[in-house]
C-alpha positions as CSV (number, residue, x, y, z in Angstrom):
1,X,5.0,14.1,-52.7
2,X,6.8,14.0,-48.9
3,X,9.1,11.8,-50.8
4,X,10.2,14.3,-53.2
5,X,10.2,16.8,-50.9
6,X,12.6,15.6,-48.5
7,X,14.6,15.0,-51.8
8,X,14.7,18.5,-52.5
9,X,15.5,19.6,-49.1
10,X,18.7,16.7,-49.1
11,X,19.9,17.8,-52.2
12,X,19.8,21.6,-51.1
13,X,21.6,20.6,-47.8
14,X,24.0,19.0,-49.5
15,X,24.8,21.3,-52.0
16,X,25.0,24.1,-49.4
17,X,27.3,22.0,-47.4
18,X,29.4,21.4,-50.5
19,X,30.0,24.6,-52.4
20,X,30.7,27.3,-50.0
21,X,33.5,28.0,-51.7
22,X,33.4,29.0,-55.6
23,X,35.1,26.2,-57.6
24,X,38.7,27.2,-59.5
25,X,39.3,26.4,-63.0
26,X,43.3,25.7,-63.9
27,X,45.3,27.6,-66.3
28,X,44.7,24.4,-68.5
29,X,41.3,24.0,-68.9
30,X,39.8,25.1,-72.3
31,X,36.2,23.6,-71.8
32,X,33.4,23.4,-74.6
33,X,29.7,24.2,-74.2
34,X,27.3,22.1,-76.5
35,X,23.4,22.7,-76.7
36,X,21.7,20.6,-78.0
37,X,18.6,22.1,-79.7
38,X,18.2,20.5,-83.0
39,X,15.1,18.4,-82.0
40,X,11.8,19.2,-83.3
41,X,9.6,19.3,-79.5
42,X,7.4,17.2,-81.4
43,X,5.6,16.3,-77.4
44,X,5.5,19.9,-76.7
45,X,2.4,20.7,-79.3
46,X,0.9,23.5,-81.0
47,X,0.5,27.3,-79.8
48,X,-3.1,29.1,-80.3
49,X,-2.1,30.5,-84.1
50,X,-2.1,26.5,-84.9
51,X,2.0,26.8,-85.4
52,X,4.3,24.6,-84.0
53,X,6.1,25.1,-80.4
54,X,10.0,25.5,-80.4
55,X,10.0,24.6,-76.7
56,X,14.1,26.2,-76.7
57,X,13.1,29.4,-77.9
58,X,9.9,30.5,-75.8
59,X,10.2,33.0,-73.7
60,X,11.4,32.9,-70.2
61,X,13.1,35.0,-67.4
62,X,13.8,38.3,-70.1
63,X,14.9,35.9,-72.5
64,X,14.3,32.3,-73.7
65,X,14.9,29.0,-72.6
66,X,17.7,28.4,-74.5
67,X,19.7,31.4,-73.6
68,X,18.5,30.4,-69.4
69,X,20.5,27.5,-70.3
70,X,23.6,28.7,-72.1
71,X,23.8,31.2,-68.9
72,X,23.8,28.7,-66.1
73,X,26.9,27.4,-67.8
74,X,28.4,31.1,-68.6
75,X,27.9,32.4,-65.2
76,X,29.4,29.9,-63.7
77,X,33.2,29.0,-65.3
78,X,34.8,30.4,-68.3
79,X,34.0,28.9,-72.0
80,X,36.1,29.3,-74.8
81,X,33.6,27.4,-77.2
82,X,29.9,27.3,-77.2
83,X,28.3,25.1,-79.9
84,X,24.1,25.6,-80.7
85,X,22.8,22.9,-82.8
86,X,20.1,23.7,-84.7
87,X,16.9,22.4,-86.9
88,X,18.4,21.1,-90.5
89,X,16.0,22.0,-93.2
90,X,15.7,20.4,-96.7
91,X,16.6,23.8,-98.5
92,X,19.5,26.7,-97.9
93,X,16.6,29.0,-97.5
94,X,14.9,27.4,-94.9
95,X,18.4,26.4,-93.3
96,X,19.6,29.9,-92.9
97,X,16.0,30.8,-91.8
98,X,16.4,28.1,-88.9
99,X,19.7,29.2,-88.2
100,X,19.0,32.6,-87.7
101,X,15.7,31.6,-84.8
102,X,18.7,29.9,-82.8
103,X,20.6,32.5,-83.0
104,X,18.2,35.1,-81.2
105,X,17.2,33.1,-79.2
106,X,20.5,32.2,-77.8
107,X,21.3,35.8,-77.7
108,X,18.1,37.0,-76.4
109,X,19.5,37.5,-73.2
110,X,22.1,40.5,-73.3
111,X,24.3,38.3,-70.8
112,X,24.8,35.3,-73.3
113,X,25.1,38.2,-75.8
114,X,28.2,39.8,-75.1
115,X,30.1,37.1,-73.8
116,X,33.3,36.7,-75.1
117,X,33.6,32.8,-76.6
118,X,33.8,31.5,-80.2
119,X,30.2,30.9,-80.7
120,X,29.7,28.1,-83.5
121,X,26.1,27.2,-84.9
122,X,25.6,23.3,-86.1
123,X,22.6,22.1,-88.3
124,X,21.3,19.0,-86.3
125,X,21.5,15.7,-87.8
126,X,18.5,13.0,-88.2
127,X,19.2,11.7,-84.4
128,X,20.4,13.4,-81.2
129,X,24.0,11.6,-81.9
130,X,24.4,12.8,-84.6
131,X,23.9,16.1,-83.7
132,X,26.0,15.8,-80.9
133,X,28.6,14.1,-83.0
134,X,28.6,17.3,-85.7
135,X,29.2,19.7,-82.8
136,X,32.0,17.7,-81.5
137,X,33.6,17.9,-84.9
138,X,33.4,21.5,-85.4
139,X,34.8,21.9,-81.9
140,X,38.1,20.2,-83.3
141,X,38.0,22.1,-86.1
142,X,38.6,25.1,-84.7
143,X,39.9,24.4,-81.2
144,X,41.2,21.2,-80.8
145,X,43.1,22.1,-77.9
146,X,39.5,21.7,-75.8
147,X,40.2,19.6,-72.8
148,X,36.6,19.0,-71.5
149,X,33.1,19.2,-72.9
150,X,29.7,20.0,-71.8
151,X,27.1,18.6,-73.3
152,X,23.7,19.8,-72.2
153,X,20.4,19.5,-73.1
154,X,18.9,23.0,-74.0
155,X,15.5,22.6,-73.6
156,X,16.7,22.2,-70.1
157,X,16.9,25.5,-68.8
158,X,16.3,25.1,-64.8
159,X,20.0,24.1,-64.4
160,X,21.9,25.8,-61.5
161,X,25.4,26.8,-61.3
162,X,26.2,24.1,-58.3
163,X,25.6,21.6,-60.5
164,X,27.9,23.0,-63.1
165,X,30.2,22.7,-60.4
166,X,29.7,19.3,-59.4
167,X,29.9,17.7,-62.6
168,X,33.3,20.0,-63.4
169,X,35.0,18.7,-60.9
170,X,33.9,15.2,-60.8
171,X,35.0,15.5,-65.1
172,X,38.1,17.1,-64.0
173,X,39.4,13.7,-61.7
174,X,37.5,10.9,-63.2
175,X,37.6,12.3,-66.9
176,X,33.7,11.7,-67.4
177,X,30.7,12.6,-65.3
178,X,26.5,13.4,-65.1
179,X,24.2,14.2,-62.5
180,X,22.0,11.8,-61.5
181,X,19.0,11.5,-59.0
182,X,17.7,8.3,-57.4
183,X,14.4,7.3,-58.5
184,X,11.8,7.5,-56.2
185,X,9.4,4.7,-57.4
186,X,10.0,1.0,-57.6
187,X,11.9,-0.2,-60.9
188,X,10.3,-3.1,-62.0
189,X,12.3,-4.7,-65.9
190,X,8.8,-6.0,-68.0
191,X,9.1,-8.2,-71.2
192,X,7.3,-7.2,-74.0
193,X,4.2,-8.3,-73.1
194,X,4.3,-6.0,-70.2
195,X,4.9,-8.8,-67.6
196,X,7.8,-7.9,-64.7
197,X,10.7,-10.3,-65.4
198,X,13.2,-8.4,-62.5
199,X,13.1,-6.7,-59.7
200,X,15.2,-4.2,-59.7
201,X,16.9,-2.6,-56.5
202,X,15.8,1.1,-56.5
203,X,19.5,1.9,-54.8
204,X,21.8,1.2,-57.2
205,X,19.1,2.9,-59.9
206,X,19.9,6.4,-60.9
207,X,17.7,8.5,-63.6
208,X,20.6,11.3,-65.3
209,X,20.1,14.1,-66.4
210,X,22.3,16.8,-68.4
211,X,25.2,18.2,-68.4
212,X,26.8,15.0,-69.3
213,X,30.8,16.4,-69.2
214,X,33.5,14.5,-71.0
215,X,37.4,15.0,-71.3
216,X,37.3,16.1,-75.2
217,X,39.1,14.0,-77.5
218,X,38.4,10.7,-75.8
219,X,34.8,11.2,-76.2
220,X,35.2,12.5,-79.7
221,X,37.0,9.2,-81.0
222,X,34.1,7.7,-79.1
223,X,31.7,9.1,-81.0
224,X,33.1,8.3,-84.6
225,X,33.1,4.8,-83.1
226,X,29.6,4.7,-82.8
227,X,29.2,6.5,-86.1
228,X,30.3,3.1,-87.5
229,X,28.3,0.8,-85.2
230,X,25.1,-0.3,-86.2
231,X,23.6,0.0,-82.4
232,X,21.3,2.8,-81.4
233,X,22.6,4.3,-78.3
234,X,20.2,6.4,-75.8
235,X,22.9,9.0,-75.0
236,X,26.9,10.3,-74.4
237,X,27.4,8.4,-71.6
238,X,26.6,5.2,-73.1
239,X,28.6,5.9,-75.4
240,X,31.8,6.5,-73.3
241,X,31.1,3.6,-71.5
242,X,31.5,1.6,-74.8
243,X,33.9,3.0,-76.6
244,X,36.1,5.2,-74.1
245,X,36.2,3.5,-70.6
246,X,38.7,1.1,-69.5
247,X,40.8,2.0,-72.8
248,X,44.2,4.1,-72.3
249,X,44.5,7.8,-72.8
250,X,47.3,9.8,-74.6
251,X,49.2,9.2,-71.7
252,X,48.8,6.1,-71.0
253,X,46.4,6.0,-68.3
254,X,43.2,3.9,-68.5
255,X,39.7,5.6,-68.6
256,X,37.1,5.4,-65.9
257,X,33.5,5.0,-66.0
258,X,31.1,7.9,-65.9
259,X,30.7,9.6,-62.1
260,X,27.3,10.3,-61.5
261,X,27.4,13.4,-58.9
262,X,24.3,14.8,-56.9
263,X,21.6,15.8,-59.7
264,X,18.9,18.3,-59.1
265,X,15.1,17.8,-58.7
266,X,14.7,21.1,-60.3
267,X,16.6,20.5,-63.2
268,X,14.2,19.1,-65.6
269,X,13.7,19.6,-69.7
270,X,10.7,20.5,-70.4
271,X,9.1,18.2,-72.8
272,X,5.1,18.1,-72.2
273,X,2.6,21.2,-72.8
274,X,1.7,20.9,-68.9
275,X,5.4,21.6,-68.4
276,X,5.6,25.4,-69.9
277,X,3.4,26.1,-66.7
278,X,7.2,26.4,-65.1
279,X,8.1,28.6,-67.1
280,X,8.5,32.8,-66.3
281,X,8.6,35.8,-68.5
């Protein structure tokens, strides 16, 4: 607990030290917002009618968790494009019905409401890449001239705007970048059979989190790559790192790996029943 607690008071030290000034975007940048909220919160349980939770659409803060997310982002720099991915059902019927939940709940907040971006709705696909994948597509589709994308989780609603910040500009110089937080606990690497087989050094450990930001058509191409791999990959910025890193841009210019910037203690997804306790309405 005192561990975590000097954390937190580093991290808002830090961040005060950092942003006292309000970050500028250029005249270039056309940046992308994708949610991802396609997933079925199968951790999160049951409510007392016996129905199952949608973790991104309860209720929180005069609006829902989903729309807390999209606002951290809105409030912060401009979007041109924000992209919702949303349950796919086995029927147009029950599609449009799903559709229709993300929808109000995105817009629940009057904020997120009348904000002035293209706001595109994606059925999700069987795995959280291929959601992510789908949304990335429709974003070319319709504005291809996006030069960065955010790609956030949104049942991860505690996100502040400094960290918006911090991965924008850290995207902006190295081309791809997530926050990430230093684990407090000694990583140990186990075998199967649940026996340690390295000892890993906590320091050069970090546990990310979202938004994971990408410069756009680099880590579009890098997703249709994996689309035709056969390996499982756990998320965007593993997928960078093998398809997109070290390999040249448009102009010629070789890709680097993923920054990792100062993450936030606070900025957690809610995944587990216990965790709704953080939530306020």
């Amino acid at each position: 607990m005192m561990i975590l607690m000097m954390m937190t008071i580093q991290t808002s030290l830090i961040l005060a030290m950092t942003w006292k000034t309000k970050v500028t975007m250029t005249n270039n940048d056309e940046l992308a917002l994708i949610l991802v909220a396609a997933g079925s919160s199968a951790r999160i349980g049951f409510d007392k009618t016996g129905s199952k939770i949608k973790k991104e659409y309860l209720a929180m803060n005069g609006g829902t968790v989903l729309s807390c997310a999209a606002k951290a982002f809105l409030s912060t720099l401009n979007f041109s494009t924000v992209v919702v991915t949303y349950p796919i059902a086995s029927n147009d019927q029950d599609l449009k019905a799903s559709e229709q939940k993300s929808r109000e709940a995105l817009f629940a907040d009057d904020f997120v409401k009348n904000y002035k971006a293209d706001f595109i709705f994606v059925p999700g696909g069987k795995t959280r890449q291929e959601s992510v994948h789908d949304a990335l597509e429709a974003i070319e589709e319709k504005h291809p001239d996006c030069s960065l994308v955010f790609i956030h989780d949104g049942a991860r609603p505690f996100l502040k705007s400094e960290t918006v910040e911090l991965t924008y500009r850290a995207a902006l110089e190295f081309g791809a970048s997530v926050p990430g937080l230093q684990p407090t606990e000694t990583q140990k690497k186990i075998d199967e059979n649940g026996f340690i087989t390295k000892h890993l050094v906590r320091s050069s450990l970090t546990a990310v989190q979202t938004p994971q930001v990408f410069q756009f058509t680099p880590i579009l191409e890098a997703h249709r790559k994996a689309a035709e791999s056969t390996k499982v990959f756990t998320d965007d910025t593993e997928i960078w790192d093998e398809f997109a890193a070290k390999r040249k841009n448009e102009n010629g210019e070789s890709l680097s790996r993923v920054k990792v910037v100062l993450g936030d203690p606070e900025n957690k997804k809610i995944t587990y029943p216990e965790d709704l306790k953080s939530l306020t309405n």
